[in-house]
ROVOTOR-452198 format. One record per residue: x, y, z of N, C-alpha, C in turn; residue in one letter; residue number from 1. Coordinates in pm, 1 decimal. Layout:
BEGIN
n.x:X, n.y:Y, n.z:Z, ca.x:X, ca.y:Y, ca.z:Z, c.x:X, c.y:Y, c.z:Z, residu:A, num:NUM
...
END
This chain:
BEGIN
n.x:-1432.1, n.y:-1059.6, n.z:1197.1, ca.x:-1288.9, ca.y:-1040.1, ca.z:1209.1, c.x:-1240.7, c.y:-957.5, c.z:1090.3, residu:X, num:1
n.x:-1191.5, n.y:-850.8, n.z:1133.3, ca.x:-1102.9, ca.y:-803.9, ca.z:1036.6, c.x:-1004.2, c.y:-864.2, c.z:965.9, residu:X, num:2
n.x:-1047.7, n.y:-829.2, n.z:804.4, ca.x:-923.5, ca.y:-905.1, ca.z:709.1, c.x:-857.4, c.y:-794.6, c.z:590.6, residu:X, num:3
n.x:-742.7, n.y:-783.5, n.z:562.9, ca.x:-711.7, ca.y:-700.8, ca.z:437.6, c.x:-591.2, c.y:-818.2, c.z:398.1, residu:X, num:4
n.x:-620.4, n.y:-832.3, n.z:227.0, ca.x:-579.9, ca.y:-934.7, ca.z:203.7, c.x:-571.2, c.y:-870.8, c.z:53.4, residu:X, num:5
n.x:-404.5, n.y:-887.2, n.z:44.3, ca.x:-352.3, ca.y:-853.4, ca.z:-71.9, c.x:-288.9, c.y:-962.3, c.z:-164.8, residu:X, num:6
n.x:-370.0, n.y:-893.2, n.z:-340.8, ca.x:-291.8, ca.y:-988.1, ca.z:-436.1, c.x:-249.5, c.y:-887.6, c.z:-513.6, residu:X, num:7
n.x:-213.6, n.y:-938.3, n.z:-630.3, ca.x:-137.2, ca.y:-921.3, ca.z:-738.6, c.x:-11.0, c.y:-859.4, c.z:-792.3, residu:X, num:8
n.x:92.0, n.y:-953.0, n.z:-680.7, ca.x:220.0, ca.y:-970.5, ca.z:-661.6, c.x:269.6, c.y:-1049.9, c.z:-782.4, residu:X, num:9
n.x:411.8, n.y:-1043.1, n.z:-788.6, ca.x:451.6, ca.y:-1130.0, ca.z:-871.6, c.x:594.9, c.y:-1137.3, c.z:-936.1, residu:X, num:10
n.x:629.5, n.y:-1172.8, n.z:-990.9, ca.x:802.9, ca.y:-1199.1, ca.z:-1049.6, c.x:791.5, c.y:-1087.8, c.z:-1212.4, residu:X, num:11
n.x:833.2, n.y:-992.8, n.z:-1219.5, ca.x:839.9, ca.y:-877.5, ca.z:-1351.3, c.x:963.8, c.y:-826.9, c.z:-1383.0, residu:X, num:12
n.x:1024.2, n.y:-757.0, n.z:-1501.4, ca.x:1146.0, ca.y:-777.6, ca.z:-1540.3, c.x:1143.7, c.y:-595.4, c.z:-1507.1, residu:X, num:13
n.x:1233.0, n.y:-511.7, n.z:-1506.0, ca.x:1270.6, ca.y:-394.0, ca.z:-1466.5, c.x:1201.1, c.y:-315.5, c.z:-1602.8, residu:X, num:14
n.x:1117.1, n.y:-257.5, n.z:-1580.5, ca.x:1033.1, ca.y:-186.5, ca.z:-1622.7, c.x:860.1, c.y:-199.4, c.z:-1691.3, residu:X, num:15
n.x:869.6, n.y:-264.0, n.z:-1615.0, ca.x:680.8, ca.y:-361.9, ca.z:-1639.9, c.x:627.5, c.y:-303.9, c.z:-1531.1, residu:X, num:16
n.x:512.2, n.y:-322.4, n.z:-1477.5, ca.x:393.1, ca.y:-308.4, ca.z:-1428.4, c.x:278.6, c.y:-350.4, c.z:-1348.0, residu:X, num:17
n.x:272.5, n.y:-382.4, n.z:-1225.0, ca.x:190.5, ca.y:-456.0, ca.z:-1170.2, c.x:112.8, c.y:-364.6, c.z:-1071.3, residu:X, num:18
n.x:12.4, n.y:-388.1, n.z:-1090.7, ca.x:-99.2, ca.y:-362.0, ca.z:-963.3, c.x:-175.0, c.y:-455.8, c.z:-899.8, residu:X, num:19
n.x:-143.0, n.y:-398.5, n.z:-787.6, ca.x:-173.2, ca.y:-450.8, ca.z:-662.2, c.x:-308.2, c.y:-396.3, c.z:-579.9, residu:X, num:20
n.x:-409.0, n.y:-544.7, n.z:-546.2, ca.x:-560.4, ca.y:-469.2, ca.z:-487.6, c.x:-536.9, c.y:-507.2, c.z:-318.0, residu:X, num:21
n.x:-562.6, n.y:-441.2, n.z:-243.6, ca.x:-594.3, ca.y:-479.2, ca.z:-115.9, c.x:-756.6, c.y:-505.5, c.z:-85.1, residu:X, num:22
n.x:-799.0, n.y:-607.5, n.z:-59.3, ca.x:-960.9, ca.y:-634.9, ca.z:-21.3, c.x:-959.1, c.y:-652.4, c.z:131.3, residu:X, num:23
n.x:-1012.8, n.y:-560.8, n.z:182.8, ca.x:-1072.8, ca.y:-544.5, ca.z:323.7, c.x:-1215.8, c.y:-616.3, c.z:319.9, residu:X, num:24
n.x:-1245.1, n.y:-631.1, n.z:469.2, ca.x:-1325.8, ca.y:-717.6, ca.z:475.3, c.x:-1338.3, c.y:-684.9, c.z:707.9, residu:X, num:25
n.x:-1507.1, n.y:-722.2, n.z:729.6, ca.x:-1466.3, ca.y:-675.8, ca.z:895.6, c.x:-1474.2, c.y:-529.1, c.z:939.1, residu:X, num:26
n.x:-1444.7, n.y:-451.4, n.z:861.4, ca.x:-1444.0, ca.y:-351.1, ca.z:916.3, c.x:-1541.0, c.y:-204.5, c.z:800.2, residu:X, num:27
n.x:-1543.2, n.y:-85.5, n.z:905.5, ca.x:-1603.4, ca.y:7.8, ca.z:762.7, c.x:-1521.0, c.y:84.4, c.z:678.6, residu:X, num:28
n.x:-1426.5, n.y:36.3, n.z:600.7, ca.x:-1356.2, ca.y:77.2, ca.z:487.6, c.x:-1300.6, c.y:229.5, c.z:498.7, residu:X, num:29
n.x:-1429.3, n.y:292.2, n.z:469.5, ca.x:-1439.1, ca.y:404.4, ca.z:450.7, c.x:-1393.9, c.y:489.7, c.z:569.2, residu:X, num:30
n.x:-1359.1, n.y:408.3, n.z:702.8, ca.x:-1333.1, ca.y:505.4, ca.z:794.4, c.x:-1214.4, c.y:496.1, c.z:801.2, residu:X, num:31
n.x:-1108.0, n.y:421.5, n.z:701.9, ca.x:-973.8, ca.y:461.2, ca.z:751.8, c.x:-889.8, c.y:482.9, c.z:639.8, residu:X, num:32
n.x:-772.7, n.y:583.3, n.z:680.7, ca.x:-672.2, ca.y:588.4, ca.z:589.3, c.x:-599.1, c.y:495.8, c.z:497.0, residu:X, num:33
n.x:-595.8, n.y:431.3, n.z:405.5, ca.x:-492.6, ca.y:322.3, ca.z:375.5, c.x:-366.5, c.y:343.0, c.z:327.5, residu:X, num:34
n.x:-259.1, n.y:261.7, n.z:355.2, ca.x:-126.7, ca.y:263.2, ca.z:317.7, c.x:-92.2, c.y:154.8, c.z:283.1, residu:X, num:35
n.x:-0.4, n.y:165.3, n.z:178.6, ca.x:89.3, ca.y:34.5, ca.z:111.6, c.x:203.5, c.y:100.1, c.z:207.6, residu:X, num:36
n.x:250.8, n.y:-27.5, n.z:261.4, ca.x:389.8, ca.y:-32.6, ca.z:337.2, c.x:491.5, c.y:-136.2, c.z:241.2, residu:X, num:37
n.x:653.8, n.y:-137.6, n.z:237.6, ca.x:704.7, ca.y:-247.1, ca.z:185.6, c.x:808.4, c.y:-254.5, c.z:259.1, residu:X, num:38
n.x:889.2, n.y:-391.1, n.z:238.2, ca.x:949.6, ca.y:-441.7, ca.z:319.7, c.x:1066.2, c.y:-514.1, c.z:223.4, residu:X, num:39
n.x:1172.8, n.y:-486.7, n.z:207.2, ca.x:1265.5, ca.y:-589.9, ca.z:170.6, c.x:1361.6, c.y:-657.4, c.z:279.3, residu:X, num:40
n.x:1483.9, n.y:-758.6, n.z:213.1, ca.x:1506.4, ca.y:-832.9, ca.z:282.4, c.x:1647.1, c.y:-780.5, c.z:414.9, residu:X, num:41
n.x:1604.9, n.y:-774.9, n.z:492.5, ca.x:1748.2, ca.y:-710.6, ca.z:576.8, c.x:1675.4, c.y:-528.9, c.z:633.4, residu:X, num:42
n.x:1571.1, n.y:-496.1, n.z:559.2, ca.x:1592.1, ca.y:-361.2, ca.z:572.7, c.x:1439.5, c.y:-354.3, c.z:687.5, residu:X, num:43
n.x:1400.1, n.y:-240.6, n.z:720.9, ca.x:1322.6, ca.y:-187.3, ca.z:819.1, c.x:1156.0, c.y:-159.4, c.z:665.4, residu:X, num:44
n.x:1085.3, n.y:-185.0, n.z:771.7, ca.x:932.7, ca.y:-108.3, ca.z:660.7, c.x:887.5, c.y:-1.1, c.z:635.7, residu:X, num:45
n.x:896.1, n.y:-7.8, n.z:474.6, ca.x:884.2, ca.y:163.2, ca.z:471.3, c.x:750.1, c.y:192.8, c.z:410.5, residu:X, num:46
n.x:696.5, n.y:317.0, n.z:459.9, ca.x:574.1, ca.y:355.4, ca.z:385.0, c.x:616.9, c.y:386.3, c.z:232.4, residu:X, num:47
n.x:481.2, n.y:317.8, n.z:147.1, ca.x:524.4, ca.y:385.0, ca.z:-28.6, c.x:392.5, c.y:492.6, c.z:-28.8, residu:X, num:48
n.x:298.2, n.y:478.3, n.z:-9.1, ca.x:194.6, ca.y:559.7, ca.z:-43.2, c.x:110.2, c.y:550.3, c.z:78.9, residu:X, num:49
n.x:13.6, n.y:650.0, n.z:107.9, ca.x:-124.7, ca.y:649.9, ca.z:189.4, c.x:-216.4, c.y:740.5, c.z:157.2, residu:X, num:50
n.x:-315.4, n.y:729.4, n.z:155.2, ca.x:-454.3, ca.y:791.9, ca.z:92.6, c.x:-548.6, c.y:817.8, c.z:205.4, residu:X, num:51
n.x:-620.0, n.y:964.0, n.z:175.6, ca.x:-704.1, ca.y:945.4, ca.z:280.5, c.x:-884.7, c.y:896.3, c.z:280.6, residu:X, num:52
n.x:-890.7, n.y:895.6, n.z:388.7, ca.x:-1043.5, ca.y:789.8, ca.z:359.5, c.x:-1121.8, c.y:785.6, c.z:257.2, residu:X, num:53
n.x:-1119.9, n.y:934.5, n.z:226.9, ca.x:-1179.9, ca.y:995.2, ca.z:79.1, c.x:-1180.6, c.y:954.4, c.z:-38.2, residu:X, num:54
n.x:-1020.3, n.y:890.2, n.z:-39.6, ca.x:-969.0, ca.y:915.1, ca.z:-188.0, c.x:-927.4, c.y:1029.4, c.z:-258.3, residu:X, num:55
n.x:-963.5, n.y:1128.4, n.z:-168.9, ca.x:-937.3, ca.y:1278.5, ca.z:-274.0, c.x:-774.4, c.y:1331.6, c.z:-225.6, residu:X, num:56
n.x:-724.9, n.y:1272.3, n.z:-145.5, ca.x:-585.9, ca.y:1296.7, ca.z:-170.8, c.x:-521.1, c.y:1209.5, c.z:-112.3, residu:X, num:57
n.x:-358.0, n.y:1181.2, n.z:-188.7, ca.x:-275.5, ca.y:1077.9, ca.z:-151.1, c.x:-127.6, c.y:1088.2, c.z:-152.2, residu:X, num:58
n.x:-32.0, n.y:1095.9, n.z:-64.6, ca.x:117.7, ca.y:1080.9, ca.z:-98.3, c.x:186.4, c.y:990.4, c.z:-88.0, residu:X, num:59
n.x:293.7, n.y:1011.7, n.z:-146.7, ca.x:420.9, ca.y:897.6, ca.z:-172.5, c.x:575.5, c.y:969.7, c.z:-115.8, residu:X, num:60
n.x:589.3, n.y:799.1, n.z:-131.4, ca.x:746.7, ca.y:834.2, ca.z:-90.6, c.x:806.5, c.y:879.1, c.z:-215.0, residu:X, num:61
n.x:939.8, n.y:958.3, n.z:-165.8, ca.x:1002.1, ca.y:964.5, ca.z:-295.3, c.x:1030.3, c.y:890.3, c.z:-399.0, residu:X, num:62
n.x:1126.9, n.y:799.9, n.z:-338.5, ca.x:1158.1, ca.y:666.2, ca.z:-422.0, c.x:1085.4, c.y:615.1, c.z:-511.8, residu:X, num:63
n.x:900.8, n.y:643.7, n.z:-523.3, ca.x:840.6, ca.y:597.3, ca.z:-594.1, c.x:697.6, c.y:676.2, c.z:-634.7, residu:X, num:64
n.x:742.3, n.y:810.4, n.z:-605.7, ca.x:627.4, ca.y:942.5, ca.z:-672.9, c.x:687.7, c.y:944.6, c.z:-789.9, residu:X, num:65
n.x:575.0, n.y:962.9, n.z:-894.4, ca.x:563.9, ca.y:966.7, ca.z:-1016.2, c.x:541.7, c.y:808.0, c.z:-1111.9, residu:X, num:66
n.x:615.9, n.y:724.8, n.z:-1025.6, ca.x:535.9, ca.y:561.1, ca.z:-1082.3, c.x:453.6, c.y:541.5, c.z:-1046.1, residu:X, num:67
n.x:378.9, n.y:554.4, n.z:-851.0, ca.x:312.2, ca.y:476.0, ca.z:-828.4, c.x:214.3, c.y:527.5, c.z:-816.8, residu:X, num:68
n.x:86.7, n.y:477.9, n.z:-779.8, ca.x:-54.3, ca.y:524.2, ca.z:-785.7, c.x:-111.5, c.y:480.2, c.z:-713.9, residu:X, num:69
n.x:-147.0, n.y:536.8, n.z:-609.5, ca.x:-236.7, ca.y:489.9, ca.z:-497.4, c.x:-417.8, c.y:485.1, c.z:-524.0, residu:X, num:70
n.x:-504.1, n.y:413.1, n.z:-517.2, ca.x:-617.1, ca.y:455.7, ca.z:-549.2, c.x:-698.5, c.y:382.6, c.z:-433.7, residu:X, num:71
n.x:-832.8, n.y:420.5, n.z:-405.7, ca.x:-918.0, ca.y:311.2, ca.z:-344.4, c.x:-1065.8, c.y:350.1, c.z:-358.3, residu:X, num:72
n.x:-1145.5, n.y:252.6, n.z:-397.8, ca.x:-1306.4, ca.y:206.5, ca.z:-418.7, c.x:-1317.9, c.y:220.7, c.z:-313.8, residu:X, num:73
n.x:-1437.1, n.y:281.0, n.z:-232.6, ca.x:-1484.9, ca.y:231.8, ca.z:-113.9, c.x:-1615.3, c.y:141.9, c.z:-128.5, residu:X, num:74
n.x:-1667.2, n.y:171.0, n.z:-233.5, ca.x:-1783.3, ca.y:76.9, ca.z:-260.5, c.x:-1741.3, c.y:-46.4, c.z:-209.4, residu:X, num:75
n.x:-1642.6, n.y:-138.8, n.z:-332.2, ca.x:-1554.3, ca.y:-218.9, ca.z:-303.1, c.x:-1532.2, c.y:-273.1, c.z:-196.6, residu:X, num:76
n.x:-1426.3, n.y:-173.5, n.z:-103.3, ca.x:-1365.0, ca.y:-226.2, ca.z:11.8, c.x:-1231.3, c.y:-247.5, c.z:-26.5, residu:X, num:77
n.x:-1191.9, n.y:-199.0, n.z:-107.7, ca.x:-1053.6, ca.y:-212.3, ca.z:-177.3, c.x:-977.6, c.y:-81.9, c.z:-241.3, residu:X, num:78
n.x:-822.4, n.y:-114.1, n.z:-169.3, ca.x:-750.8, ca.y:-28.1, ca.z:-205.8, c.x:-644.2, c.y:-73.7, c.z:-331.5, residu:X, num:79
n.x:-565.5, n.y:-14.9, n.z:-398.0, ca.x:-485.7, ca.y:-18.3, ca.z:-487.1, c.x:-343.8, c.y:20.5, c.z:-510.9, residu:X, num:80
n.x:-256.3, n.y:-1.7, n.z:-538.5, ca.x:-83.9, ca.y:22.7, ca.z:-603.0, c.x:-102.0, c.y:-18.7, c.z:-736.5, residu:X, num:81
n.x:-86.0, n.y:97.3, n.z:-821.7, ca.x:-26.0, ca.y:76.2, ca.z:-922.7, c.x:98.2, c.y:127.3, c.z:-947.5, residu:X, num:82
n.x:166.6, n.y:36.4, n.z:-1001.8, ca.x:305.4, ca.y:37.3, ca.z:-1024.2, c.x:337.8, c.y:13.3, c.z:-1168.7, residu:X, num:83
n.x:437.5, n.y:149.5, n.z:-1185.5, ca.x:496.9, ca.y:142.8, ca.z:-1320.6, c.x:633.1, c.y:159.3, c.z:-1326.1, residu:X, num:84
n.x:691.8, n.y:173.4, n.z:-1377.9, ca.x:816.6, ca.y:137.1, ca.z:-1453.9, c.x:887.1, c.y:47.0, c.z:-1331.7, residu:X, num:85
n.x:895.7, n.y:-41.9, n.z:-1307.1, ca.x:931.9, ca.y:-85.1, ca.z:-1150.4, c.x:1068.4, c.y:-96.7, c.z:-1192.7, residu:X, num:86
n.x:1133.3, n.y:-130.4, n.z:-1046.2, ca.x:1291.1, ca.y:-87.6, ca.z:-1081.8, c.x:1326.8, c.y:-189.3, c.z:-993.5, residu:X, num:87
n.x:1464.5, n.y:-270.1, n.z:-973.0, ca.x:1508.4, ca.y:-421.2, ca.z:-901.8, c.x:1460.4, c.y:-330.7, c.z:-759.0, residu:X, num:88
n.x:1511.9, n.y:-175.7, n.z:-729.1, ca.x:1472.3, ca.y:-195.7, ca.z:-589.1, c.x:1355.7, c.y:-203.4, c.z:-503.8, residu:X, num:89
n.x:1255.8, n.y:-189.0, n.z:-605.1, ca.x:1135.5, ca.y:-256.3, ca.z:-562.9, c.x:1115.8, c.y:-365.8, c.z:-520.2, residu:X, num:90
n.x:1159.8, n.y:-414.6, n.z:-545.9, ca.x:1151.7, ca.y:-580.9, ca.z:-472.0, c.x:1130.7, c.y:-572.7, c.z:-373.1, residu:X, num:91
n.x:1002.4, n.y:-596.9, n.z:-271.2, ca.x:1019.6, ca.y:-614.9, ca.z:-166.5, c.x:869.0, c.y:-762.6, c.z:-160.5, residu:X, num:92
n.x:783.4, n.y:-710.8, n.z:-18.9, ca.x:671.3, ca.y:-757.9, ca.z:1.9, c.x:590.9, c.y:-658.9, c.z:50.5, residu:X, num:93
n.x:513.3, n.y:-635.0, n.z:-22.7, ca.x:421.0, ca.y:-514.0, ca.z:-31.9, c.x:279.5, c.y:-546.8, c.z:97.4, residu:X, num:94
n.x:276.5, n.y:-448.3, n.z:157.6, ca.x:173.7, ca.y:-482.8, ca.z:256.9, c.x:86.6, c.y:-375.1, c.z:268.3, residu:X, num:95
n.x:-64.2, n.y:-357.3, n.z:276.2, ca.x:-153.7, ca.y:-292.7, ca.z:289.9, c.x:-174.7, c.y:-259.0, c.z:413.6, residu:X, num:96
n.x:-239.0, n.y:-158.5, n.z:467.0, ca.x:-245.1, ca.y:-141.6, ca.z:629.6, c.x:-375.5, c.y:-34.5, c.z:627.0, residu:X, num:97
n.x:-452.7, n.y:-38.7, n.z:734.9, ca.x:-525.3, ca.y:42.3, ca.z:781.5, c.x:-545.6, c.y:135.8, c.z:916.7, residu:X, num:98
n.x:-532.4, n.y:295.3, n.z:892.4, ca.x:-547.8, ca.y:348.5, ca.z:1003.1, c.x:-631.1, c.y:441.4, c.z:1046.3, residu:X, num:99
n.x:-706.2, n.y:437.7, n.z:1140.8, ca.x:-832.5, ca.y:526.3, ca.z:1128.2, c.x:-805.1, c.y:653.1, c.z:1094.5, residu:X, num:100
n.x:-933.8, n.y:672.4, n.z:1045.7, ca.x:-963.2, ca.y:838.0, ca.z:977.2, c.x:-951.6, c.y:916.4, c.z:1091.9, residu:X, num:101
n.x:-969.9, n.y:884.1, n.z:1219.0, ca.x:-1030.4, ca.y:1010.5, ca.z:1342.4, c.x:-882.0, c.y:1071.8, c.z:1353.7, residu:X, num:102
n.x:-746.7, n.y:971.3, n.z:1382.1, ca.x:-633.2, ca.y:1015.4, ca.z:1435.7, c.x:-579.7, c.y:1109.5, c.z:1337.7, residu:X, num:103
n.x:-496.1, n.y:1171.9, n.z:1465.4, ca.x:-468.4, ca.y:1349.1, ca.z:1377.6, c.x:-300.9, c.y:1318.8, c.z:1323.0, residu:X, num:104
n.x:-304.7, n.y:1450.3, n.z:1212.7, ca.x:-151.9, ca.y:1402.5, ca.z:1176.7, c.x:-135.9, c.y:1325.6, c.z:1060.9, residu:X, num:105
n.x:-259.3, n.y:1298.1, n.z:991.6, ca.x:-241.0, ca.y:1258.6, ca.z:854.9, c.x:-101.8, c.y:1261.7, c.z:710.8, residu:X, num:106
n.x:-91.4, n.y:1111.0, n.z:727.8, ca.x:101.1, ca.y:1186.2, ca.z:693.1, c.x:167.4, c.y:1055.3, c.z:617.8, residu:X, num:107
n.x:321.3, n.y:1076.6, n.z:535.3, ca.x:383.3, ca.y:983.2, ca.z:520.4, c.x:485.3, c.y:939.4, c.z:673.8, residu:X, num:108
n.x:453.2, n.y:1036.8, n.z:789.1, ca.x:577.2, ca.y:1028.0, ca.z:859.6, c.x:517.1, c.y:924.7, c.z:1025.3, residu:X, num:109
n.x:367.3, n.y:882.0, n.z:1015.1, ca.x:330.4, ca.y:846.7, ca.z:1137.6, c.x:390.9, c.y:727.6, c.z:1174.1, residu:X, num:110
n.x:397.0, n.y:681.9, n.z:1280.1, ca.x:444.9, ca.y:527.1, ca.z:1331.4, c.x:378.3, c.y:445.6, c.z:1284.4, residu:X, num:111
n.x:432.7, n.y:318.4, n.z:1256.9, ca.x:348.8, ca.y:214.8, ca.z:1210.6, c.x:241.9, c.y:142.0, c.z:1302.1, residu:X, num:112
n.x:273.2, n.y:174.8, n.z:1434.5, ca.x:132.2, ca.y:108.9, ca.z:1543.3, c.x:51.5, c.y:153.5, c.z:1533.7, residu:X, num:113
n.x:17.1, n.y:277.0, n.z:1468.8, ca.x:-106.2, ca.y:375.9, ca.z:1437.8, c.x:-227.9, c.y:320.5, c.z:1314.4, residu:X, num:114
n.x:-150.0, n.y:233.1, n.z:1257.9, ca.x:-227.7, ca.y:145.3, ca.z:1127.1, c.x:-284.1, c.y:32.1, c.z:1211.7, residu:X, num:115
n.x:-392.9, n.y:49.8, n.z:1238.8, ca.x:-437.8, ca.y:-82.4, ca.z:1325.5, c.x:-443.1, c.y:-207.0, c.z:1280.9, residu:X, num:116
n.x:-455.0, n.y:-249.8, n.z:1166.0, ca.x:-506.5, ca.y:-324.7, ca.z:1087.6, c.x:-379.8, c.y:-421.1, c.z:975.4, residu:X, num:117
n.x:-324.2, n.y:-477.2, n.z:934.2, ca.x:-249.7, ca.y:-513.3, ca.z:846.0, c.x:-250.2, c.y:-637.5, c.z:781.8, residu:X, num:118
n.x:-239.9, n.y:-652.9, n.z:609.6, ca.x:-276.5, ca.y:-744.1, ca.z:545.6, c.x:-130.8, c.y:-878.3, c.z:607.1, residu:X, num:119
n.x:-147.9, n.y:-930.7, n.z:481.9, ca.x:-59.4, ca.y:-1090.6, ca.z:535.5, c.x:67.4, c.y:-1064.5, c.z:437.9, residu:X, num:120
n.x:98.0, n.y:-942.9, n.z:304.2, ca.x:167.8, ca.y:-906.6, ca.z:211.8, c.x:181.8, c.y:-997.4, c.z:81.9, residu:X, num:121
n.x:208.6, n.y:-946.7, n.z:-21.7, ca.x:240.4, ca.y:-1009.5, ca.z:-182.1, c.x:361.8, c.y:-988.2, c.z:-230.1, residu:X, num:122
n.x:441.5, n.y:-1051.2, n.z:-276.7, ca.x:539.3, ca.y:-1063.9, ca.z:-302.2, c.x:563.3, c.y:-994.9, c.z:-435.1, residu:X, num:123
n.x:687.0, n.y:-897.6, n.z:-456.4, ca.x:679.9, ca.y:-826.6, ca.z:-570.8, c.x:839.9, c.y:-815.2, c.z:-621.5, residu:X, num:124
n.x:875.6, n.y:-919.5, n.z:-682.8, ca.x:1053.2, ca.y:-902.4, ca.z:-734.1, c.x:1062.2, c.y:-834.9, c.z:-872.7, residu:X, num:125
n.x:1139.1, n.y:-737.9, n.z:-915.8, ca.x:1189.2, ca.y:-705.6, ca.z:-1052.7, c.x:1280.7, c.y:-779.4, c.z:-1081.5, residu:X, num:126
n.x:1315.7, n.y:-810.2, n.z:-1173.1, ca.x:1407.7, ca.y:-828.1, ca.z:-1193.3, c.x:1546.1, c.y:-768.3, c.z:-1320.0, residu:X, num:127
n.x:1638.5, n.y:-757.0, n.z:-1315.2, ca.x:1709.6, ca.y:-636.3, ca.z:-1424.2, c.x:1756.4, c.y:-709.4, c.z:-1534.0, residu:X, num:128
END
């Protein structure tokens, strides 16, 4: 059974630092795109970053190019968010997702049914 299962969430004051690992598990890693999706309370889910199978390239949303850092091991089986200077509107629940490498259109703009795969999310509040 496929699993992606994210930690290192947590309660941080407006301008600290947390990274976040996604550990996959079930499936072959390496064949799919990954994305951190987030979610706050009231609002719709938005993509922050996605990387492609490779690792050799990755984009972000605006809101959070130039803090955040997408990375992923495939050895591992694990992807990454690093997050810096975080800001209250970060706050959300950060969720990992996987979507195969084959589908075309590689992008911040695809639908979210296209990520086949999705973790259970970590909780990430700033606070100001």
């Amino acid at each position: 059974q496929v699993q992606l299962v994210e930690s290192g969430g947590g309660l941080v004051q407006a301008g600290a630092s947390l990274r976040l690992s996604c550990a996959a598990s079930g499936l072959t890693f390496s064949s799919y795109a990954m994305g951190w999706f987030r979610q706050a309370p009231g609002k719709e889910r938005e993509i922050v970053a996605v990387i492609r199978w490779t690792g050799a390239s990755a984009l972000y949303a605006d809101s959070v190019k130039g803090r955040f850092i997408i990375s992923r091991d495939n050895p591992k089986n694990t992807v990454y968010l690093q997050m810096n200077s975080l800001k209250p509107e970060d706050t959300a629940v950060y969720y990992c997702a996987a979507r195969p490498a084959g589908l075309p259109d590689y992008g911040l703009g695809r639908p979210l049914n296209e990520y086949k795969y999705w973790g259970q999310g970590t909780q990430v509040t700033v606070s100001s």
